[in-house]
Structures are given as C-alpha cells and as structure tokens.
N, C-alpha and C positions, 0 to 999 in steps of 0.2 A: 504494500500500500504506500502511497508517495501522495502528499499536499504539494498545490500548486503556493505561491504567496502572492500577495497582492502584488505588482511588480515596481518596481522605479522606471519612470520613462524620464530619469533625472535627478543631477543632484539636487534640483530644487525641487524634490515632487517631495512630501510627509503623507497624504492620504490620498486614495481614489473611490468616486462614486462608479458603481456598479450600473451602466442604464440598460444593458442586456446583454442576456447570455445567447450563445450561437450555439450552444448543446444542449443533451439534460441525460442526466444518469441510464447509462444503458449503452452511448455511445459509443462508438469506438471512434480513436481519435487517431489523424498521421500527422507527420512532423511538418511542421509549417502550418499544420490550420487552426482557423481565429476561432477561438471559444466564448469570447466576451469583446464588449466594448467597454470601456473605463473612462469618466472624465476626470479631466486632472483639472489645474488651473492653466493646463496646456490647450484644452479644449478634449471633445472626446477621442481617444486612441484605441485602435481594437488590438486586443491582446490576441498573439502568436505563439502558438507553442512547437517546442520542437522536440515533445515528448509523444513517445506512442503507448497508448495503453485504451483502459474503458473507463469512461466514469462513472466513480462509484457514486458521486455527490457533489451538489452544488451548495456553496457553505454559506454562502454571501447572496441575498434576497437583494429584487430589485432596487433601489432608489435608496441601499445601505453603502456607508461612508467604512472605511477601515484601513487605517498606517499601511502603512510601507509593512513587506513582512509578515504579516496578517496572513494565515490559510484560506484561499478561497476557492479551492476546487481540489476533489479527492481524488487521485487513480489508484487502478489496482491492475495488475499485471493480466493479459489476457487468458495466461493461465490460470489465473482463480476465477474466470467467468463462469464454469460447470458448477462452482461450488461457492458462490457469493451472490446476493442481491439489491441491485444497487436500491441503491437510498432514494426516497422523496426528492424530488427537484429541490422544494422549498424548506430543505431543514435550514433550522434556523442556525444563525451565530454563534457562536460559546462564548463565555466571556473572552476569551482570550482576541478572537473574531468580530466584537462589536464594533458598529458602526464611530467612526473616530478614535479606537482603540477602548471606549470607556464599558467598563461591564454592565453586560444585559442583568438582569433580576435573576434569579433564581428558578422561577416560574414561566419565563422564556418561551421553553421549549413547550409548556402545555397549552400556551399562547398561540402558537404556530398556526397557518389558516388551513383548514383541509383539504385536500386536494381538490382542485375541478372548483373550488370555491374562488370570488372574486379577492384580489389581494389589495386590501385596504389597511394600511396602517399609518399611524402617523398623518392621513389626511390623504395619503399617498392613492390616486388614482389605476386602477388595471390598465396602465399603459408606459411604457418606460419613456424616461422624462426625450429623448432625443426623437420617440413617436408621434408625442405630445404637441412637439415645437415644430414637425414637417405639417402634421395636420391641421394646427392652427395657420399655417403658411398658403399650405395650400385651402385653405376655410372648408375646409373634411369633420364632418363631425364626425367624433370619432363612437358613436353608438351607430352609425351605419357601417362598422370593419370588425369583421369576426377575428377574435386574437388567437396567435397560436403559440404563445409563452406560456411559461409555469403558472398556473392558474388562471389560465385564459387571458392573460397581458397581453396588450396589443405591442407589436412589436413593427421594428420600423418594415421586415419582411412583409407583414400582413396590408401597410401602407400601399406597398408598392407595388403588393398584388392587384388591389383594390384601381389604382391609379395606371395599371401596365400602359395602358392605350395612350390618357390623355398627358403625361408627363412628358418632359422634352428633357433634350441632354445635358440642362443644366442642373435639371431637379435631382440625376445620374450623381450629383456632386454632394449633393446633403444626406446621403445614406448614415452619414454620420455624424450630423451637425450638431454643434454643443446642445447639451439640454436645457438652456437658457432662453433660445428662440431665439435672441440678440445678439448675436457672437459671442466671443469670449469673454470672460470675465477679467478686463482689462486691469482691474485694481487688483485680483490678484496673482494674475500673472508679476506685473510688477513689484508687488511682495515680494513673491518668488525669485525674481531676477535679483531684487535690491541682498534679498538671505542669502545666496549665491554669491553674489560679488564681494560681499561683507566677511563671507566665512573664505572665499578665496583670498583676500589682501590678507587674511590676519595669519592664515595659514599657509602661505606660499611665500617662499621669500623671492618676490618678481626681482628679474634685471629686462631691459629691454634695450632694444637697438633698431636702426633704421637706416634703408638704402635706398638711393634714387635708383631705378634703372628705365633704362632706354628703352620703349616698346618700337620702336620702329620697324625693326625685323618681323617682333608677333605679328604687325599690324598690317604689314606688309603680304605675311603670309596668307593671314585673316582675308584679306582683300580677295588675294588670288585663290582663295578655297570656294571663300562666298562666291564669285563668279560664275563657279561650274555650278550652284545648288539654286532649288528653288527657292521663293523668299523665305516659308515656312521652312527650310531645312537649315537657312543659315546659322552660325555659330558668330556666339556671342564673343567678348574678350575674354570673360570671364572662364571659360571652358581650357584655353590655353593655360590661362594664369593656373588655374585648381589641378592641371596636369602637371606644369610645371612641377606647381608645390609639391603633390606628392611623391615622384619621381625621385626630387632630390634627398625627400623626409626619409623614403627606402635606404637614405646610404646615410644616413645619421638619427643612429637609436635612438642616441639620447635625447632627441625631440619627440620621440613617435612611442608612447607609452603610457602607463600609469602608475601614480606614486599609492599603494595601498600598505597600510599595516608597518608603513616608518618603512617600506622598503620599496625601488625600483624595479618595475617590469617593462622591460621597452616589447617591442613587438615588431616582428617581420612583416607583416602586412600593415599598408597605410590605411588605415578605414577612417575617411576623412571627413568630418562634420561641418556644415556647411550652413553659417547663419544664416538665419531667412526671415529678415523685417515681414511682421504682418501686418495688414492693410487695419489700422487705427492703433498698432503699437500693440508691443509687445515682439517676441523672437522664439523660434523652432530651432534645434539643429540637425536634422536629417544627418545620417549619414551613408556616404558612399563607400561602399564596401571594397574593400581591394583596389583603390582608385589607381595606387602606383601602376596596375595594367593597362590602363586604359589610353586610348589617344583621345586628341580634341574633340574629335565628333562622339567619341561615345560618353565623354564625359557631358558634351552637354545636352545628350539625351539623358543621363542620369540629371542631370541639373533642372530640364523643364519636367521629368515624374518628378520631382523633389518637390519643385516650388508648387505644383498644382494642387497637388496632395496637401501640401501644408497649410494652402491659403483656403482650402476648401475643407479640412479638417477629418481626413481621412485616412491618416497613419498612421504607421502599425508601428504594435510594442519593438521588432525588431527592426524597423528605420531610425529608432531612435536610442537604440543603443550600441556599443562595442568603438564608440569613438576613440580613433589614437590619439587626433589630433585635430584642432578645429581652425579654419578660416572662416574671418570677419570680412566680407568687402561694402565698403560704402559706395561706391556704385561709381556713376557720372554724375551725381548730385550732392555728393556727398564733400567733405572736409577733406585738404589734402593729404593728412596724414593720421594714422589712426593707433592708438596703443590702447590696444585690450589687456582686458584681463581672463588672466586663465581658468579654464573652465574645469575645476577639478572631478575626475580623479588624474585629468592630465596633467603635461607638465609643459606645455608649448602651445598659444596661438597668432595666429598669421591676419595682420591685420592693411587689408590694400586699400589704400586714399583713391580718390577719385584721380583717373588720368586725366593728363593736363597738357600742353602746351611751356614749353619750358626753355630758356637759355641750355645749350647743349654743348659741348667740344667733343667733335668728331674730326676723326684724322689730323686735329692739329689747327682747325677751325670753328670758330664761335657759328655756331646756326640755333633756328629753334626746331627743337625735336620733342613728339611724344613722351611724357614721363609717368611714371607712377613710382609711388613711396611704399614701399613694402616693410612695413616691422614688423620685429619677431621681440614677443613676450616669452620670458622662457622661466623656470624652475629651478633657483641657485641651488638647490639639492641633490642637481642633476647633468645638467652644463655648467658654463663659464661663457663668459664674454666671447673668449678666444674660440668657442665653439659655433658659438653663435654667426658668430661673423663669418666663420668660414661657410657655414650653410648658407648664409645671404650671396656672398659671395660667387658662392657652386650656382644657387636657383639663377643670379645675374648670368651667369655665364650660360646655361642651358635655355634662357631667353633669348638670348644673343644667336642660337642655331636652332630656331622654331620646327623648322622641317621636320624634325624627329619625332615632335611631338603631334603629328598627325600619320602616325606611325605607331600601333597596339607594341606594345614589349610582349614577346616570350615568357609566360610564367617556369619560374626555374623546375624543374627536375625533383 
C-alpha cells in the first residue's frame, strides 16, 4: 500500500485545494496520468503521477484544503486486487489529512455523506468549485448537467459533455480554470512570491554578475531562418537565447542543481524553468525538460506549449517541477538589465534585459550594434565569481557562432 501527498508545485506552495478528482477507487492507474486537479495560489494545476498501481482511496473530499505532504490518495499494488476492496471514493480526512492541516473532530468519519448522496458541507455545492466558475461563464445552470463525480458532483467532464456542440476553441482552454471565476488570486500569488524571495535573500548567500553581448550574429541568423518559415512558425529571440543558456549550463554543474539538506547536487540534465509574466501579474515557471538537446526551433515550440498552458491555467504537477535552473527575461519592454533572485532549491538564475541598440567596437571600430545584458545570480555555496564569469563568458562566445544552435545535439550514450 503506498499514499500519494498532496504535492508542491513550488517553493512557494504551503497548501492545495482539491476541485476534482480524475479517478475513484477501483482504478487502475499508468505512469503519466492526471488523477486530480489542485488549486494553489498558482491557479489550478492537474496533478500527474508517475506511479502505477489501483486505487484503493481517495483521502481528500472535494472543495478540502490540506499542506504540502498531507496523504491524498491510496494505492495498492495490482497484486493485492484479488484480495483487497477498494475504499469509498468519499472517505473522509484523518486528522492528520485535514483540510489546512488542522484536525477534523473525532466524529468525522461518522459524519461522512453516503454514497450516491449529494455532497454538501461547509455550504459546499455538488459541483467542484473550477465546474462552478465554467458554468457560471458560460450562464449553464448547473441543475440542467447530470454529474459524474463522487456523489454525483458535477465535474468540469460533465460541463463539457453537456456543451460538446456549442463551445469553441477557446472554451478548449478553461478545462481548468481557477475556481475563483476571476483568475487568479493575485494577492496571493504575490504573498507567495514576496515568502519566496524573503526566504531566498536570507538563505542564499547571492553574488551576481553581468555581461553585454553582441546579438548580431543571433539576429542575423534569426532573420535568415525566419525567411524560409511561415509567419506562425517563426522563432522568437528568445528561443536562441534559452538554447544558448542551457547548452552552456550542460558544461558547468555548478550552476545546474540543487542545494538540499546543507549539501550540493548538480545534475546532468538542464531542465530549465522559464518565467512567464501572467496577464495582470503574478509569474509560473514551466519547465523545459532536457533543454540542453534541443535546437532553436524546438525550443521555441516548447516555449509557445509553455506560455499557452500557463496563461490559460492548465498545467500539470510535472511542468512544474524538476527545475535545475531558471531564466528571467524581460522581454522588448522590459528594463535593460535584470538581477534576480534565486529560486530555491537552486542555486543559479539567468536574468536577460530587454535588447537594445547600443555603442559597439567591432573589429576595431565604434558602430551601433544589437545588445543584450545577460546576469547571472548564483549560490556562494557553490560557485565563485571566477566561475561565474567564465560561464558568461563561454554562453558570449557560443552567441557569437549561432548556426549551431539550430542544430539538435546528440544525447550522449
């Protein structure tokens, strides 16, 4: 038997609300499928698992709050299915499982609602809060959609049934929309971030650095790619730059890891997190998995699933973890030079100023050339200046011969 826990989708998560489950006891489950949806103060995220088993139970009741950690779903190995029966969808909490981590009563579980009965507690309607808010969107009363959740909760599945014909491709985008109706809950996302960058200054001891380089090459390249593609295929600058980075992160540990339990773990794969401003504030950081392989064009097909998914609130528990290492970019709008702070449990982020127009010396001559300011925040626990610099350095120099980088690398052996 194995508990699932509620998960972290971040250093800044402490609890998540549960708006529905994608299972219910009996299932069997394969590695990569979503069993829940979870809102944080990130908006809601569907939880991925990459365990296979049956479930025996579901711990955590709709519209229930529960820390980080918290048990919220049972398995049991497929070999006990002949001789085990799974449990009620709707068992309730233990104290240990209560909603915000605070203990239920005593009496709890004789509380529980019976099967097939409507689940009302707390005020709490038969339909999970993220169902609630597409229906009220779309002006769906929701006594005309029969529900097919634990106790007949209407779930957003049953919405969508209900709506197959008359919905359009963008309604395709709120399958997972905060359970707020309104977007995210901006105030406390920014909590979130403010707890985060509070406990990284006190706890990291930042050094940071900073280098012009020359986009001309990229941009050059960028030009002549765009040419051959359609408008919708073009690539951004950005795609280059995030190839760049990782490429170079692959040949220097020390920036590409995490600090846990007072000790250093760097990592051979660059799985690179990629802030993403959302539309009235606040920030996501997806990550790109194994970027170092990637060339320009496939990065910035990982880059537009990133952003769409993020700004339309439909990403999964595993986009959002395993990051080595994160880039900050402020865009073409943005400030020309940027020093973040690190987003722990790393120990390095990559922060690019808006490109600019700039005084240049090339071959020995003053002209104006493309620039961008690239700094690197890093982990005096773990590099040195001396370190640092050399990585800026190397990413300059591997800007300088863009061509490679629309070129996939060979994953080793």
């Amino acid at each position: 038997m194995k508990t699932i826990p509620m998960p972290s989708f971040g250093a800044d998560m402490a609890e998540g609300t549960l708006i529905e489950w994608q299972v219910k006891p009996g299932d069997r489950l394969s590695r990569g499928q979503v069993v829940a949806v979870i809102e944080t103060n990130k908006g809601a995220i569907e939880l991925d698992l990459f365990e296979e088993g049956i479930v025996d139970a579901c711990l955590l009741g709709l519209g229930q709050t529960a820390r980080v950690g918290t048990p919220i779903l049972r398995l049991r190995d497929p070999a006990e299915a002949a001789s085990a029966t799974p449990q009620d969808a709707s068992v309730p909490v233990s104290p240990q499982t209560a909603p915000a981590g605070e203990a239920l009563p005593a009496h709890a579980e004789a509380a529980a609602p019976a099967p097939g009965a409507p689940l009302r507690h707390a005020g709490f309607l038969p339909a999970s809060p993220a169902a609630r808010a597409w229906a009220t969107t779309l002006g769906l009363p929701l006594a005309s959609i029969h529900g097919s959740g634990p106790d007949g909760a209407i779930l957003l599945r049953d919405i969508e049934a209900s709506q197959a014909e008359a919905r359009a491709k963008s309604a395709e985008r709120l399958v997972t929309a905060p359970a707020s109706g309104g977007g995210l809950d901006m105030a406390a996302m920014r909590a979130a971030i403010s707890a985060t960058v509070s406990r990284a200054k006190k706890e990291i001891p930042h050094y940071y650095l900073s280098l012009d380089v020359c986009l001309g090459a990229v941009q050059d390249q960028l030009t002549a790619g765009n040419a051959q593609r359609a408008v919708e295929d073009r690539l951004l600058l950005a795609a280059p730059l995030l190839c760049a980075i990782a490429r170079t992160l692959s040949r220097h540990p020390e920036l590409n890891g995490s600090w846990r339990d007072d000790q250093y773990q760097g990592c051979q794969e660059v799985n690179l997190a990629n802030a993403i401003s959302l539309r009235g504030g606040g920030l996501l950081m997806p990550v790109i998995p194994q970027a170092q392989q990637l060339d320009a064009p496939g990065m910035m097909a990982w880059l537009n699933r990133l952003v769409d998914k993020a700004r339309h609130g439909n990403l999964r528990h595993s986009e959002l973890n395993g990051a080595t290492c994160t880039v900050s970019n402020l865009g073409e709008r943005g400030a020309d030079r940027l020093l973040a702070v690190i987003y722990p449990p790393q120990v390095a982020i990559l922060g690019l100023g808006r490109p600019r127009q700039a005084p240049w010396v090339l071959n020995g001559q003053l002209t104006v050339a493309p620039v961008i300011t690239i700094s690197l925040s890093a982990d005096h626990r773990v590099s040195d200046g001396h370190q640092g610099a050399l990585f800026l350095h190397e990413l300059d120099k591997l800007l300088q011969q863009p061509e490679v980088l629309w070129t996939p690398l060979t994953p080793s052996p």
